[in-house]
Biotite code that builds the C-alpha atoms (Angstrom):
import biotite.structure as struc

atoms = struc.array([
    struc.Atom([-15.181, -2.022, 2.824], chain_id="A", res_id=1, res_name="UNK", atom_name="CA", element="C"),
    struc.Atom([-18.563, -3.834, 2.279], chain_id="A", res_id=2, res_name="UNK", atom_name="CA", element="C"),
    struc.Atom([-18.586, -7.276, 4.171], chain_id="A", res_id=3, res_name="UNK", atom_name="CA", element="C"),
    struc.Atom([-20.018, -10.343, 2.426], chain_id="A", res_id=4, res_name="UNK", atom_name="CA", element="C"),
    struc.Atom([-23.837, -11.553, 2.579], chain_id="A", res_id=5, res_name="UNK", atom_name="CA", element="C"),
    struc.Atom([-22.717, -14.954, 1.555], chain_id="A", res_id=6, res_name="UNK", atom_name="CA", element="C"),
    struc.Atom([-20.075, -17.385, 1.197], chain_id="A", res_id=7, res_name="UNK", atom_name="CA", element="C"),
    struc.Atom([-16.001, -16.421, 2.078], chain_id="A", res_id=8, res_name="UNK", atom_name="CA", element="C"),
    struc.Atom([-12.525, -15.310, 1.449], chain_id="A", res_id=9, res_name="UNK", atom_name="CA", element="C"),
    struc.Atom([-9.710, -17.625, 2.342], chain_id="A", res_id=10, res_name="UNK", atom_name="CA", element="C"),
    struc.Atom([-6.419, -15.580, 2.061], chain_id="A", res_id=11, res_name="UNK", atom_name="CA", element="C"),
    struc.Atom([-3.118, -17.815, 3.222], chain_id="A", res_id=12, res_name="UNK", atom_name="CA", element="C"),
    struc.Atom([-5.167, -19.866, 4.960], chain_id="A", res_id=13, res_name="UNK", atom_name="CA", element="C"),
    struc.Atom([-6.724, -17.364, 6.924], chain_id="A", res_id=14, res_name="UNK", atom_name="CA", element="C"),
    struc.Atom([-10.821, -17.075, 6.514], chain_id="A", res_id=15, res_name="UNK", atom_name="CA", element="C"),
    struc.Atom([-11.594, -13.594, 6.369], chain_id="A", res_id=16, res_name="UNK", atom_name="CA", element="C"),
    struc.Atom([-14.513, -13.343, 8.683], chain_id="A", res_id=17, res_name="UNK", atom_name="CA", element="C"),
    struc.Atom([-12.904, -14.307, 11.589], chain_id="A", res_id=18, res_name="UNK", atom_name="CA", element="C"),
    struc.Atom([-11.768, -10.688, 13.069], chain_id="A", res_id=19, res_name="UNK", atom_name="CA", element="C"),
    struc.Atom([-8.962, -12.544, 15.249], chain_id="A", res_id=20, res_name="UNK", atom_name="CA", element="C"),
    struc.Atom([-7.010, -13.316, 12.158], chain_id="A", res_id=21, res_name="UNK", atom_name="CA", element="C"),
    struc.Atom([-7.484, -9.316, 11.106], chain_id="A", res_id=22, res_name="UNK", atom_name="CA", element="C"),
    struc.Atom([-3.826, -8.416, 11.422], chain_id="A", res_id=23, res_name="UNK", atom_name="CA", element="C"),
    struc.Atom([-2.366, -12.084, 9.677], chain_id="A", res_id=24, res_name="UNK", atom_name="CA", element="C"),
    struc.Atom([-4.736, -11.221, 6.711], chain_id="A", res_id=25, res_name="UNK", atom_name="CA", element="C"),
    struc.Atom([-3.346, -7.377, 6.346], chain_id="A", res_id=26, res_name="UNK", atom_name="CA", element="C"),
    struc.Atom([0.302, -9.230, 5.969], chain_id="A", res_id=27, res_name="UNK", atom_name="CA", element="C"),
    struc.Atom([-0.300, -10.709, 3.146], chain_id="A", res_id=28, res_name="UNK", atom_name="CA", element="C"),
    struc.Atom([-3.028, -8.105, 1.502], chain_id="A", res_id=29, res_name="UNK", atom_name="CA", element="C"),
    struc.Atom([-2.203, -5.055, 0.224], chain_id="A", res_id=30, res_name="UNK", atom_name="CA", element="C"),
    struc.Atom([-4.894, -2.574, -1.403], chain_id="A", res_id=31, res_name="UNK", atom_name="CA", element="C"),
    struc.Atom([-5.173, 0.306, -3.436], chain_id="A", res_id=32, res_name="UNK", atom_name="CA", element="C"),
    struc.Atom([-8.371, 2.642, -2.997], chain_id="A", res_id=33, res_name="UNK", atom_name="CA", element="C"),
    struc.Atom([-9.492, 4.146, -6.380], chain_id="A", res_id=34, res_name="UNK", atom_name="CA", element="C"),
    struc.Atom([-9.380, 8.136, -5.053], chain_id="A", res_id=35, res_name="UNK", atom_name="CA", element="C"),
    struc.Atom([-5.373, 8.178, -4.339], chain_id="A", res_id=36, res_name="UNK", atom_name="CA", element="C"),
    struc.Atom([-6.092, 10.992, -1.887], chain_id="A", res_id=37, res_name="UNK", atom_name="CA", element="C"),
    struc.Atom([-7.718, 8.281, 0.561], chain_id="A", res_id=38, res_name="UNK", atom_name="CA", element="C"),
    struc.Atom([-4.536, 6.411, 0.551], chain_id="A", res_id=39, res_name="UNK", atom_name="CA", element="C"),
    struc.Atom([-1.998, 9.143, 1.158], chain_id="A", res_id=40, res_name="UNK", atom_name="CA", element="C"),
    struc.Atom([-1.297, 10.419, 4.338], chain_id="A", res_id=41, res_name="UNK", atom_name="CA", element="C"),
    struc.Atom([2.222, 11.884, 4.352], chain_id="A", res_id=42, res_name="UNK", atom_name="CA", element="C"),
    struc.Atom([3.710, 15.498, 2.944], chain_id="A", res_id=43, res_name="UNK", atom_name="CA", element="C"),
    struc.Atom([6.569, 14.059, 1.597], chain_id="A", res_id=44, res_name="UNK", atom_name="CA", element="C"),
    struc.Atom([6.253, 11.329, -1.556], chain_id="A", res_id=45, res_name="UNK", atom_name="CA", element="C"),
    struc.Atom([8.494, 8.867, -0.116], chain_id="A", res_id=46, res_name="UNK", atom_name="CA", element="C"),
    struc.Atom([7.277, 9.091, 3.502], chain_id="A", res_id=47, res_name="UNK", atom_name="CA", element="C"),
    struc.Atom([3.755, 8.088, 2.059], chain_id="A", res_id=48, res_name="UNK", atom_name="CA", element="C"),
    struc.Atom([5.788, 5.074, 0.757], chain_id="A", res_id=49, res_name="UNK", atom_name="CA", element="C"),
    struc.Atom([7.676, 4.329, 3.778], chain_id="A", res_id=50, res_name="UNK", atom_name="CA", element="C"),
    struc.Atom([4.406, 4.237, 6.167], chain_id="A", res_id=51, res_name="UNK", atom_name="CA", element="C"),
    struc.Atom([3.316, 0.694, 5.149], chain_id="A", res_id=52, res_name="UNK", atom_name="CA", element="C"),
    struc.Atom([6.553, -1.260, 6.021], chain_id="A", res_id=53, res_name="UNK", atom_name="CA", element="C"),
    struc.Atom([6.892, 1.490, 9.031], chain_id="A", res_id=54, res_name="UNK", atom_name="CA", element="C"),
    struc.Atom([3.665, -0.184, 10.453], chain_id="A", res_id=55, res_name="UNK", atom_name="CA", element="C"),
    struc.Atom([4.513, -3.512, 9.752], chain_id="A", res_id=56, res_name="UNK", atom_name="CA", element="C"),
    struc.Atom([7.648, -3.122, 11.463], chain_id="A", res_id=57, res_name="UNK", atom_name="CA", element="C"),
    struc.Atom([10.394, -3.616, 8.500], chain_id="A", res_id=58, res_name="UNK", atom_name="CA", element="C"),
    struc.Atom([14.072, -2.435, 9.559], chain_id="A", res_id=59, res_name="UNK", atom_name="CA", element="C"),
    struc.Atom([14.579, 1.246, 8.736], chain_id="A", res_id=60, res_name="UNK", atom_name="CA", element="C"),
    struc.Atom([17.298, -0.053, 6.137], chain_id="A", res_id=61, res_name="UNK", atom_name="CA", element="C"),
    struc.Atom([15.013, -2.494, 4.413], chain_id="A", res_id=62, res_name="UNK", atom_name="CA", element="C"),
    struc.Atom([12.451, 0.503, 4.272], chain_id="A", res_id=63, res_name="UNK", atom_name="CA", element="C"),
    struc.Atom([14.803, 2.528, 2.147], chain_id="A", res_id=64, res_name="UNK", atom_name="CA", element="C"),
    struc.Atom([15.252, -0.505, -0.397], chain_id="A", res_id=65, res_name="UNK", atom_name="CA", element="C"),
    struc.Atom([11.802, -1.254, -0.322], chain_id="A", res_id=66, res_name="UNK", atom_name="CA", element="C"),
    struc.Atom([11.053, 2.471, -0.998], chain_id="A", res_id=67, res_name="UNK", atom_name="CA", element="C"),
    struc.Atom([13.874, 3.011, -3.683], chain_id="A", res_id=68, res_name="UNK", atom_name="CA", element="C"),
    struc.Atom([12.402, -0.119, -5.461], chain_id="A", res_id=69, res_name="UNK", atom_name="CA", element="C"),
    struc.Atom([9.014, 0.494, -5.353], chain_id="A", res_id=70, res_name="UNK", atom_name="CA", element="C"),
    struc.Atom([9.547, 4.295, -6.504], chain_id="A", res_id=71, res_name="UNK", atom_name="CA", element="C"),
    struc.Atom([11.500, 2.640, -9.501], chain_id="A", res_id=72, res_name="UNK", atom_name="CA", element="C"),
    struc.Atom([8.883, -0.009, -10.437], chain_id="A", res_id=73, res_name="UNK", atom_name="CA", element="C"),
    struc.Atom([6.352, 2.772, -11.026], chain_id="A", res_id=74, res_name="UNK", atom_name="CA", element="C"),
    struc.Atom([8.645, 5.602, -12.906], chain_id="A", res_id=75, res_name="UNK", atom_name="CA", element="C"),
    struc.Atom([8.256, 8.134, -9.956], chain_id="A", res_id=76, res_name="UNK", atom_name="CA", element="C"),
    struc.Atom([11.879, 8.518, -8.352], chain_id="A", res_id=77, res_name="UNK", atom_name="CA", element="C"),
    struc.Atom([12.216, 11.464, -9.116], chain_id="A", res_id=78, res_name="UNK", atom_name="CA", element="C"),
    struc.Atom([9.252, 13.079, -6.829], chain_id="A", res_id=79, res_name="UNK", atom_name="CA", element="C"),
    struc.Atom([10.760, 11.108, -3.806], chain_id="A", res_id=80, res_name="UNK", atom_name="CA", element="C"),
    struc.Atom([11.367, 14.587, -2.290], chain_id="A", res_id=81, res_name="UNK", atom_name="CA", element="C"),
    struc.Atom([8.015, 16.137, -3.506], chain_id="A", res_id=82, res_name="UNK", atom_name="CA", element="C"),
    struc.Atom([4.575, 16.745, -1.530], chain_id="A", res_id=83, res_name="UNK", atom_name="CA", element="C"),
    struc.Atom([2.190, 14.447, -2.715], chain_id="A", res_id=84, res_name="UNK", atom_name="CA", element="C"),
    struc.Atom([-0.226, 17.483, -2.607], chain_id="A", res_id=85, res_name="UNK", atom_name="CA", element="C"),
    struc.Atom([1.752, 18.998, -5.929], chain_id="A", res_id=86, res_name="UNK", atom_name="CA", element="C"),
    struc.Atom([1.256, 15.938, -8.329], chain_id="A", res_id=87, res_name="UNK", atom_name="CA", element="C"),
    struc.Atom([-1.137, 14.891, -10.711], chain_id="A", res_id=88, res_name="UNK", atom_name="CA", element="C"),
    struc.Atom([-4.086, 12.641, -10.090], chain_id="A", res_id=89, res_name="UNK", atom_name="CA", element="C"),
    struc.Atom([-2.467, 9.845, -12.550], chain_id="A", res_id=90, res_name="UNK", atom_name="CA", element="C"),
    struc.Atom([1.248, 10.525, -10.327], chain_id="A", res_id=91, res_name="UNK", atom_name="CA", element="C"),
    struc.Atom([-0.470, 10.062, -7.210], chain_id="A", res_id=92, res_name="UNK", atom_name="CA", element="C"),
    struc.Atom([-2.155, 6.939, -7.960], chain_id="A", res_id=93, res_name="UNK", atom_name="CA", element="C"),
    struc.Atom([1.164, 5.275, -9.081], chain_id="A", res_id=94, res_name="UNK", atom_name="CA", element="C"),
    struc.Atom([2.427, 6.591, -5.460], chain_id="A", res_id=95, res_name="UNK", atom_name="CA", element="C"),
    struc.Atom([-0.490, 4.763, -3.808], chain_id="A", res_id=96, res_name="UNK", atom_name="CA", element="C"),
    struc.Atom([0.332, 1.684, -5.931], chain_id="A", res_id=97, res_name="UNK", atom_name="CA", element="C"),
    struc.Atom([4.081, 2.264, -4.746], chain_id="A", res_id=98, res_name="UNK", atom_name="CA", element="C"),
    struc.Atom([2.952, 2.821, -0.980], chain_id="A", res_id=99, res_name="UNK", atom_name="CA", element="C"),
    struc.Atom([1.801, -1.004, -1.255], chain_id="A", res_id=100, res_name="UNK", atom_name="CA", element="C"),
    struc.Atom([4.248, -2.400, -3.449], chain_id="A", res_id=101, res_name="UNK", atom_name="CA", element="C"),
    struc.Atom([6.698, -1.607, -0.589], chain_id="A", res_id=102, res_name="UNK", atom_name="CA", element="C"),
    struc.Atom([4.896, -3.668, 1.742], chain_id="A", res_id=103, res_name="UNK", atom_name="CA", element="C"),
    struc.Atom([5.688, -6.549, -0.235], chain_id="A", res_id=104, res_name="UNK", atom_name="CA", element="C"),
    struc.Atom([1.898, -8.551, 0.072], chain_id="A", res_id=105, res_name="UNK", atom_name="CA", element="C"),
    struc.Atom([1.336, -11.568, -1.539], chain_id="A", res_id=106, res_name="UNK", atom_name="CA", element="C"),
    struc.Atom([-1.793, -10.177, -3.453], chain_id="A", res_id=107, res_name="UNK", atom_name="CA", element="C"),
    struc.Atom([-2.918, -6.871, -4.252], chain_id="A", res_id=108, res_name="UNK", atom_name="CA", element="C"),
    struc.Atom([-6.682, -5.785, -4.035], chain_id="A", res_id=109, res_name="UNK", atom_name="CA", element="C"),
    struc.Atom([-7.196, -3.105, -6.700], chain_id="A", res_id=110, res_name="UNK", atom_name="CA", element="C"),
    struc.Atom([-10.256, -0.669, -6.216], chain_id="A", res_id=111, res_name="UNK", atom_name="CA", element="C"),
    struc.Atom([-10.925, 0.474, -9.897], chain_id="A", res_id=112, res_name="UNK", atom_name="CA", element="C"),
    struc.Atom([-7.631, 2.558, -9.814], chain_id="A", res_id=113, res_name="UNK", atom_name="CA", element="C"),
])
């Protein structure tokens, strides 16, 4: 990600040029990368979806809601069981897209997706 020349981000209170705040900006920010395949690191669909709350630490239960609903919200339950290798360039976007929604941020950063 480029860094700024000039001027700042404030996200939640946080600025974003002060690396010690790093991980309390990544809470609240979630982003998408424009080539899915940059995003997606698991060989199972809802794996790749489950990897963002893993990391933040969300209870295995509350991973499996947050999964089920973000599969839902972008029309891609049914390849929950699928390799993300297998899909289409426009299905694995919307699994990147569901990756973050399950993470629950208070913004989304979109990267020309």
């Amino acid at each position: 990600l480029l860094q700024p020349s000039e001027g700042y981000i404030n996200v939640c209170g946080y600025d974003t040029r002060d690396e010690e705040h790093i991980w309390d900006i990544r809470q609240h920010v979630g982003m998408v990368f424009q080539n899915p395949d940059n995003q997606i690191v698991a060989a199972v669909v809802e794996e790749d979806v489950a990897f963002g709350p893993e990391n933040l630490g969300i209870p295995s239960a509350e991973i499996r809601k947050r999964v089920d609903a973000a599969l839902e919200a972008v029309n891609m339950t049914e390849y929950r069981e699928h390799g993300p290798h297998l899909l289409s360039g426009g299905q694995k976007q919307r699994i990147a897209i569901a990756g973050v929604l399950a993470m629950k941020p208070d913004c989304i950063v979109l990267d020309e997706p």
